[in-house]
Phi, psi and omega in degrees: 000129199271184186256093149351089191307144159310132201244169209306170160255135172295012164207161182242158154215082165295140155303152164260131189260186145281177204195140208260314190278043157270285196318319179279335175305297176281005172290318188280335161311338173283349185281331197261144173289139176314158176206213206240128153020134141096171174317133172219102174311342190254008169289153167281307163275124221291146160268177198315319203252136183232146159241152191244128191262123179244097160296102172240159158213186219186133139047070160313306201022042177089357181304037182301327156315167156264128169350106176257166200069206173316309183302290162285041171218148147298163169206117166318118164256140184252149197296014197226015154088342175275184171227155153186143209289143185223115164303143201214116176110164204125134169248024167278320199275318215262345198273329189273300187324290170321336188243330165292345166295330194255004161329135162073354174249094176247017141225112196237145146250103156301133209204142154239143237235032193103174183010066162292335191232192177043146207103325214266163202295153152350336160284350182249307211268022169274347185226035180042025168092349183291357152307297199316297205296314179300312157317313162282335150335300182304323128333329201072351206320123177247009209187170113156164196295179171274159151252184171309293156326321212280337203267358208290316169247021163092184194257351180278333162326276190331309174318312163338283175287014174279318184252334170112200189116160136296118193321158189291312161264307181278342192057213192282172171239165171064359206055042181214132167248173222271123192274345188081185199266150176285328182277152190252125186271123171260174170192081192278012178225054146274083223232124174307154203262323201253354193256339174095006176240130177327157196255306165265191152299138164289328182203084329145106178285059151000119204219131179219099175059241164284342180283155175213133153245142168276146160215157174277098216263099163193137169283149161351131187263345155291015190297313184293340180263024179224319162305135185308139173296025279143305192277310203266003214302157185041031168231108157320110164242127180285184172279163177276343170300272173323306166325280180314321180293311160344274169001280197328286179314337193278315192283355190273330189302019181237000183099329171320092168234020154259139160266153190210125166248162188225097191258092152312048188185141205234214196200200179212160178231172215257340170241158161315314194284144186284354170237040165297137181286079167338280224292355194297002109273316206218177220284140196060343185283009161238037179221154204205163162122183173310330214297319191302323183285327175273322161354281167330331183234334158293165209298174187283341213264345171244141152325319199200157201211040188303119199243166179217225158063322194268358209008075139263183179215134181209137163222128194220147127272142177228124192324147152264189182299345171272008176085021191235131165310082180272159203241142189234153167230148148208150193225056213026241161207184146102034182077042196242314175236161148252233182181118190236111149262120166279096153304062154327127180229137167241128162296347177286328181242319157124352206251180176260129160285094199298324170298344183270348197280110179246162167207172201185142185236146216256168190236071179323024138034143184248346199283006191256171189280168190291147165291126176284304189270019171257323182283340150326294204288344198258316183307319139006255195334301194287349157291303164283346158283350205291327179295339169281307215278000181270008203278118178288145180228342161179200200230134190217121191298322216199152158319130145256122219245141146261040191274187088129137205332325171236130169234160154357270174302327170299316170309314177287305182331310157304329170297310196305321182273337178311305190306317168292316222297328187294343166301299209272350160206118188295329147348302196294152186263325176206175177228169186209158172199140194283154185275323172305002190259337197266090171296345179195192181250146177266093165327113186301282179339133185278143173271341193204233213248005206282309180103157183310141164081002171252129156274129194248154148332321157303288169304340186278309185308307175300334171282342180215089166282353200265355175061016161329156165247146168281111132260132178310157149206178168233089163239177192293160179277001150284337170266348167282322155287349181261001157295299173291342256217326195271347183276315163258015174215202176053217157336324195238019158285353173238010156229109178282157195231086193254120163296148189267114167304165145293160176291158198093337188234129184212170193172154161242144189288152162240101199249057131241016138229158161003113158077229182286318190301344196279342163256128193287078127030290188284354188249342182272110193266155174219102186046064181049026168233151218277146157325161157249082185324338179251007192256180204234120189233135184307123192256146105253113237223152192284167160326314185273334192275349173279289174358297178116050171296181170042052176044072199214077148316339205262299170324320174283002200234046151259140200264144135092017161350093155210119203311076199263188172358200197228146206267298185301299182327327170317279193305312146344279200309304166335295187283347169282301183330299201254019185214151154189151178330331148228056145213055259260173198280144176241119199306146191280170151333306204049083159209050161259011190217116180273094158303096170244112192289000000 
């Protein structure tokens, strides 16, 4: 099959070196009196001041369907103090919001903040995400950082999907080969191990007439320890400060001195709802993670702060290091908000007016009409996923939700994987699942023509996507205990990572204290008898959580290893096994982990 040329792209993306027309540009602006915000069309000369429109989102993760369950809805705080929930999300839906956003702005930039990909439901991740990529083309999509997810099938993958190509394995879809993103993923603090140089751009210039914005790419310098090893092999992650601050200089010696970082790490904000007031009494003071300590520290020379990784929604200033309010955004995740920042740009100086800077974040809304050429693209696809993805796999009384600390779903999964592990050796005793592995929830409500209460193939894929293997392991009940004890301390002591049990094994958090103390030692049963620190019991665990992903070391360090199934095949099987039409699975309790708040 010959190769389907490649068609020009409609942006280049050259570094901005320096350039005498930034100087002339602000020489002659210096000249003109100041004036008021925007464009001022009957001037023959620009005035001082632009406002620059910045559009963000955050941790996509392929969601071209609109989201179902939890997982697609917002929650509204209302001026009487109350809440109340909004269906959400969609890229029929965030494609119309967006470009009516940008009406009357004709100078906009659109930008994201990671994990555009991986992860993602089955209409995407089945076809390795080039729907996804295509989709954001199609967007207008001008920028954005790498995530974590972006990492999932490794960086010559990712390249791929920077420059285009046909998958590797799977080859082309449609007889057309994959042209790649239109858009430049940076990742400056990505580093090859043997050459010391980012593996993509590091930075990217927005260029409009006389304006110029920078913006900055860089992921969690904690990726590797959420990524499969096998995703990061030979790749260097920096710290995030120091990068970005590096950066910042390179771009003011080239002239660039308004900045935009695109940070793949977040916060927790102190209420659920997207139009919580951050700043509520003072500045930051409703926002805790990491994200507030790099806020803090990158440099004053940036601007803006676009954030992820946490699929929260938030808009805070938070001080930079001169003690001056910089404004940081996320904009939860799955296509449910966007985020529209005002960038004042002055022409005298060439900087963002900080004070001038505002934002808000949007509600991605079903009530509007559809993109026809987002709903093209998702009918596309879905002709070729449909014969995988209608396919039933089981039966369900109720939504089984994956919210709240111990959830529905994280229990079946975990049964699910007990159940293989017991196939493959009867010995094992329990199972365990990382909560980030549980992508969604399983839906009563029918989604296509499947009918209420059928689970499709699909769905089972958005909840597990990752193409894990169940793995066997043995370790001691000293070591099992230092396992749950690993969920709240070390890496997880200021965001806990509480694994989801099997039925049988149960114990309580006490998250009014502290560190390791907060699981009660003494309280952890396995089918109602206390561990036995010396006795040796079969764990079974997803592929990455055997590694010791998601900050669990004591998971990498089990005897007697062995490598069973596909983690959805797992859940597959489970649920053909233990459901049928007219007796379909009713979601458990989650009251195998006793919470005291």
């Amino acid at each position: 099959m010959p190769a389907v040329p490649r068609r020009t792209r409609r942006r280049t993306y050259a570094f901005l070196g320096a350039t005498a027309a930034l100087a002339t540009a602000a020489a002659l602006a210096a000249a003109l009196p100041a004036q008021a915000h925007g464009d001022q069309g009957h001037h023959p000369l620009p005035s001082r001041y632009q406002d620059v429109q910045l559009l963000s989102f955050n941790d996509l993760h392929g969601n071209l369907e609109p989201p179902s369950g939890s997982a697609g809805r917002v929650t509204e705080l209302q001026p009487d103090g109350t809440t109340k929930t909004i269906d959400a999300g969609g890229v029929e839906y965030l494609a119309t919001h967006l470009r009516k956003a940008r009406e009357g702005h004709p100078y906009s930039i659109t930008a994201a903040g990671g994990d555009m990909v991986g992860a993602s439901p089955l209409l995407s991740g089945l076809f390795h995400d080039e729907p996804t990529v295509e989709a954001l083309n199609k967007l207008d999509l001008d920028v954005t950082s790498v995530g974590n997810h972006e990492f999932d099938e490794g960086a010559r993958e990712l390249a791929r999907l920077q420059n285009g190509g046909c998958h590797p394995t799977d080859g082309c879809y449609n007889d057309e080969e994959f042209e790649g993103a239109d858009f430049p993923y940076l990742a400056a603090n990505v580093q090859d191990e043997k050459t010391g140089k980012p593996i993509l751009k590091p930075y990217w210039v927005w260029k409009k007439r006389d304006v110029r914005i920078g913006f900055i790419g860089v992921t969690l310098e904690g990726t590797p320890n959420i990524v499969s090893a096998d995703g990061v092999k030979g790749l260097a992650f920096k710290d995030e400060v120091e990068t970005i601050n590096k950066y910042a200089k390179v771009l003011q010696r080239q002239g660039v001195q308004s900045i935009v970082a695109l940070i793949h790490e977040g916060g927790f904000p102190a209420s659920g709802a997207y139009n919580y007031n951050c700043d509520s009494p003072g500045a930051g003071s409703g926002i805790s993670g990491p994200i507030v300590d790099i806020a803090k520290n990158v440099t004053p020379a940036v601007d803006a702060l676009v954030t992820g990784h946490t699929h929260q929604a938030y808009v805070c200033t938070v001080p930079d290091p001169s003690g001056k309010p910089r404004m940081v955004t996320s904009a939860a995740s799955f296509g449910r908000l966007y985020t529209d920042t005002t960038l004042t740009y002055d022409r005298f100086t060439g900087d963002i007016a900080r004070t001038a800077v505002k934002s808000a974040n949007h509600v991605v809304t079903r009530d509007v009409p559809k993109a026809p050429d987002m709903t093209d693209l998702i009918s596309r696809w879905n002709t070729l996923a449909a014969p995988i993805g209608n396919r039933a796999i089981g039966y369900i009384s109720a939504d089984i939700d994956n919210t709240g600390t111990e959830s529905p779903m994280g229990d079946l999964i975990a049964d699910a994987q007990l159940a293989h592990g017991r196939e493959l050796d009867p010995r094992t005793s329990l199972a365990l699942m990382n909560p980030g592995g549980v992508r969604a929830g399983l839906t009563y409500r029918a989604k296509g023509a499947e009918g209420d209460g059928v689970v499709t193939y699909a769905e089972g894929f958005t909840v597990q996507p990752f193409a894990n293997t169940v793995n066997l392991q043995d370790f001691t009940g000293a070591q099992l205990i230092q396992v749950l004890k690993e969920q709240v301390s070390g890496a997880n002591a200021a965001a806990p990572k509480i694994l989801q049990p099997s039925a049988g094994l149960t114990y309580t958090l006490d998250m009014t204290k502290t560190g390791a103390d907060r699981v009660v030692t003494d309280s952890v049963r396995l089918n109602g008898a206390p561990i036995d620190p010396a006795a040796t019991y079969r764990v079974a665990t997803n592929s990455f959580l055997a590694g010791g992903g998601d900050g669990f070391p004591t998971l990498g360090q089990g005897t007697g290893d062995l490598v069973g199934g596909d983690d959805l095949a797992a859940l597959e099987k489970y649920l053909t096994a233990h459901s049928s039409a007219g007796s379909p699975l009713a979601p458990s309790a989650a009251d195998r982990i006793t919470v005291v708040q």
